[in-house]
C-alpha positions in Angstrom: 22.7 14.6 -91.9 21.2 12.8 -89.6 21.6 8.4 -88.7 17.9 8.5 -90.5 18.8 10.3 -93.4 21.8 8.6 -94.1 20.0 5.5 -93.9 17.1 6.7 -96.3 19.5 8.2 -98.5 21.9 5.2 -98.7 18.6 2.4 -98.7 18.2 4.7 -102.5 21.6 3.6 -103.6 21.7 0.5 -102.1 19.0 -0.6 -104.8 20.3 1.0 -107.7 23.6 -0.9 -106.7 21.7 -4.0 -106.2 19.8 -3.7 -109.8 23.0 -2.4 -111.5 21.8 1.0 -112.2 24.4 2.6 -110.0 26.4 5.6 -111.7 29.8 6.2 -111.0 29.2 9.6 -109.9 26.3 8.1 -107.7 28.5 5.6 -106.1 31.2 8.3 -105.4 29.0 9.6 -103.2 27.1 6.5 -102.1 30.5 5.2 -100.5 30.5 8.2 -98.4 27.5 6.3 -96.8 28.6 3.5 -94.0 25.2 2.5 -94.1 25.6 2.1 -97.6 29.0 -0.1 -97.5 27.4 -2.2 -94.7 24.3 -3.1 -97.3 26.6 -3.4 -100.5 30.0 -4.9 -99.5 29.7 -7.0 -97.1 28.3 -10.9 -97.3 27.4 -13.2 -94.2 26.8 -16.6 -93.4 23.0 -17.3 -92.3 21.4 -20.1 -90.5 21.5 -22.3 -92.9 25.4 -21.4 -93.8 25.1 -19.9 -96.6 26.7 -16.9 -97.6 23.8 -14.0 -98.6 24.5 -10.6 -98.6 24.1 -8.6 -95.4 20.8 -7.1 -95.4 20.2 -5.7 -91.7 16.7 -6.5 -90.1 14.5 -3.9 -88.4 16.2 -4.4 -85.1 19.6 -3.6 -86.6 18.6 -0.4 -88.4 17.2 1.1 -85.0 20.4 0.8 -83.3 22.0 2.2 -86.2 19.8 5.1 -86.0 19.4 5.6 -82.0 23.1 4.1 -80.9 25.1 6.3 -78.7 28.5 6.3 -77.7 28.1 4.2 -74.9 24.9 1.3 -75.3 23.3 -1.7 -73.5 21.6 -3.6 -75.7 18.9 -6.3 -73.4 18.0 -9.7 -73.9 19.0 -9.4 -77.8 19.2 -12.8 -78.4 18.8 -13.9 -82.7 18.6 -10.9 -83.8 22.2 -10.3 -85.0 23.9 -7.6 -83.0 27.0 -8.8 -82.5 27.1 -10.1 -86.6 25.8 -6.0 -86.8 28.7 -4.6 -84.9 31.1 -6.7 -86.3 30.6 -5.6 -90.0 30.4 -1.8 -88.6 34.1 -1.7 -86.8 35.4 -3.7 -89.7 34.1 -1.1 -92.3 35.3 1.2 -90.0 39.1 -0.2 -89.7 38.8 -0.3 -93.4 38.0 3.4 -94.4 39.8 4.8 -91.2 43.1 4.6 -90.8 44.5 3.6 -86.8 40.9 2.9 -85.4 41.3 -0.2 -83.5 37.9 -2.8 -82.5 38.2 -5.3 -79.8 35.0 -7.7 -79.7 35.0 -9.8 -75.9 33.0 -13.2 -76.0 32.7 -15.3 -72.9 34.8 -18.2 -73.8 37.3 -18.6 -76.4 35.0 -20.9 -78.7 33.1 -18.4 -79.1 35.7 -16.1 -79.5 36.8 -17.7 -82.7 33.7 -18.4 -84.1 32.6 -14.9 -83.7 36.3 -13.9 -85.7 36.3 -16.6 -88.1 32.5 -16.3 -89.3 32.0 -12.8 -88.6 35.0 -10.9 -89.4 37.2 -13.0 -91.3 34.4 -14.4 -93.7 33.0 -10.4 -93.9 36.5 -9.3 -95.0 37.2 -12.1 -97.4 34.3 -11.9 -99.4 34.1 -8.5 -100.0 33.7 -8.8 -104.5 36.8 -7.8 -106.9 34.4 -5.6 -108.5 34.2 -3.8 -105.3 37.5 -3.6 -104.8 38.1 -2.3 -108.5 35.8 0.4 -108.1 37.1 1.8 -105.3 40.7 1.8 -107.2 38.8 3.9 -109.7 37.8 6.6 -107.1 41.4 6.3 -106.0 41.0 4.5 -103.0 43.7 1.8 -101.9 42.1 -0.6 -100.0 44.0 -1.9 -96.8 44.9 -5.4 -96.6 45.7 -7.8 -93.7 49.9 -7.4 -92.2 48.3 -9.7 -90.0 45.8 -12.5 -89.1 46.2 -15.0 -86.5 45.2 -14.7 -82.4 41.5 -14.1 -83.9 42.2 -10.8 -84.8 43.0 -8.5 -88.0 46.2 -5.7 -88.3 45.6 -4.0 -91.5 47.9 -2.1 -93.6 46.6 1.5 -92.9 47.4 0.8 -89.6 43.7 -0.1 -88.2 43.0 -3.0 -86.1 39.8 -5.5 -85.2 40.1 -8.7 -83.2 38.2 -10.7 -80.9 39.2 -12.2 -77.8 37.8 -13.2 -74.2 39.1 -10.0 -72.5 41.6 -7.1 -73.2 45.0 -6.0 -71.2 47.2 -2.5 -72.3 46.6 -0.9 -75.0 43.9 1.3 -76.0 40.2 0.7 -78.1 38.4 3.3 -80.0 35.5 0.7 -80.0 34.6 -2.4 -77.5 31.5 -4.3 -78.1 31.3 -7.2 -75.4 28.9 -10.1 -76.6 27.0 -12.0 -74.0 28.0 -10.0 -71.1 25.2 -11.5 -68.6 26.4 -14.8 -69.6 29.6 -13.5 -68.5 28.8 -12.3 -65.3 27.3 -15.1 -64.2 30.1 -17.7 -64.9 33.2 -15.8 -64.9 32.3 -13.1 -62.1 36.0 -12.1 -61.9 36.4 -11.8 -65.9 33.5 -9.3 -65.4 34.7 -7.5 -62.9 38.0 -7.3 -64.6 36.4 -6.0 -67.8 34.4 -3.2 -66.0 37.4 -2.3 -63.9 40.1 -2.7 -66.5 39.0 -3.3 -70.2 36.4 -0.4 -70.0 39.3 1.9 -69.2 41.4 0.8 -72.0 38.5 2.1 -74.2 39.3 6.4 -75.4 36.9 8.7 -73.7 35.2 9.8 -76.6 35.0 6.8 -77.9 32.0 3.6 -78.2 31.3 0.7 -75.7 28.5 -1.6 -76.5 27.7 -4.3 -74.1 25.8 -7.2 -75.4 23.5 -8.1 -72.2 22.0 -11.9 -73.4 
């Protein structure tokens, strides 16, 4: 199937789920979908800080679609790519067991903010009745062994955190927010990160770098 299909296919279930018409056999398969789980499950803070259920604009759903394993995304200011890649390694660290996310913002403000707002809120609102229906399917749901230093360890053994660079150990997926923001204040933090943090990332494995 392809990144379009899925997406076609899952927008389908996504508004059954939204008018309650979902079956159980539908949703069986309908969880299958990560395009699916990022519509359904997860809730974000907008502009105005309140918490609305992720719907991902235009922009969003093309990346989804065209992303590779290694993408620079230019001048993407507003239009929610870091929010976007945050929700996808979290549902990923949640339905795959020992995948581990690092997220690298230029200072460590931002850093939190992006954690606490992003990741934190994402994972913390995610419904009971969610939760109980993946029980039903027979799916135990991991939960936090640890939360502090902005970042998540989950009890499958999966791992997302956010930080303003990365040292040892290794990442199956790095998105780096801001990166030409980086660059130009912190040239050594860059050149560290393309040097150093890059390498920490597995070969066959994603780098995104965020270029506003």
């Amino acid at each position: 199937m392809t990144k379009s299909d899925e997406v076609e296919k899952a927008l389908y279930y996504v508004y059954k789920f939204k008018s309650r018409d979902l079956t159980k056999a539908e949703f069986r398969e309908a969880v299958k979908l990560k395009f699916f789980r990022l519509c359904a499950f997860y809730f974000i803070k907008d502009k105005d800080g309140n918490k609305v259920r992720f719907s991902p604009n235009i922009a969003q759903v093309e990346y989804y679609k065209n992303s590779h394993q290694n993408d620079i995304i230019l001048k993407a200011r507003q239009l929610g790519f870091t929010t976007f890649k945050m929700l996808h390694d979290l549902d990923t660290c949640l339905f795959k067991k020992n995948f581990s996310a690092g997220c690298i913002a230029h200072n460590e403000k931002d850093a939190k903010d992006i954690y606490r707002n992003k990741i934190r809120f994402a994972y913390q609102n995610i419904q009971p009745e969610i939760l109980r229906a993946l029980e039903l399917l027979g799916y135990k749901f991991p939960v936090p062994t640890n939360d502090k230093d902005n970042g998540y360890v989950f009890s499958n053994g999966s791992s997302i955190g956010v930080s303003t660079g990365y040292r040892g150990g290794t990442l199956q997926s790095l998105h780096i927010s801001e990166f030409g923001k980086i660059c130009k204040r912190y040239p050594e933090k860059a050149k560290e990160i393309v040097t150093g943090v890059f390498n920490a990332v597995g070969k066959n494995c994603s780098k995104t770098i965020e270029s506003t």
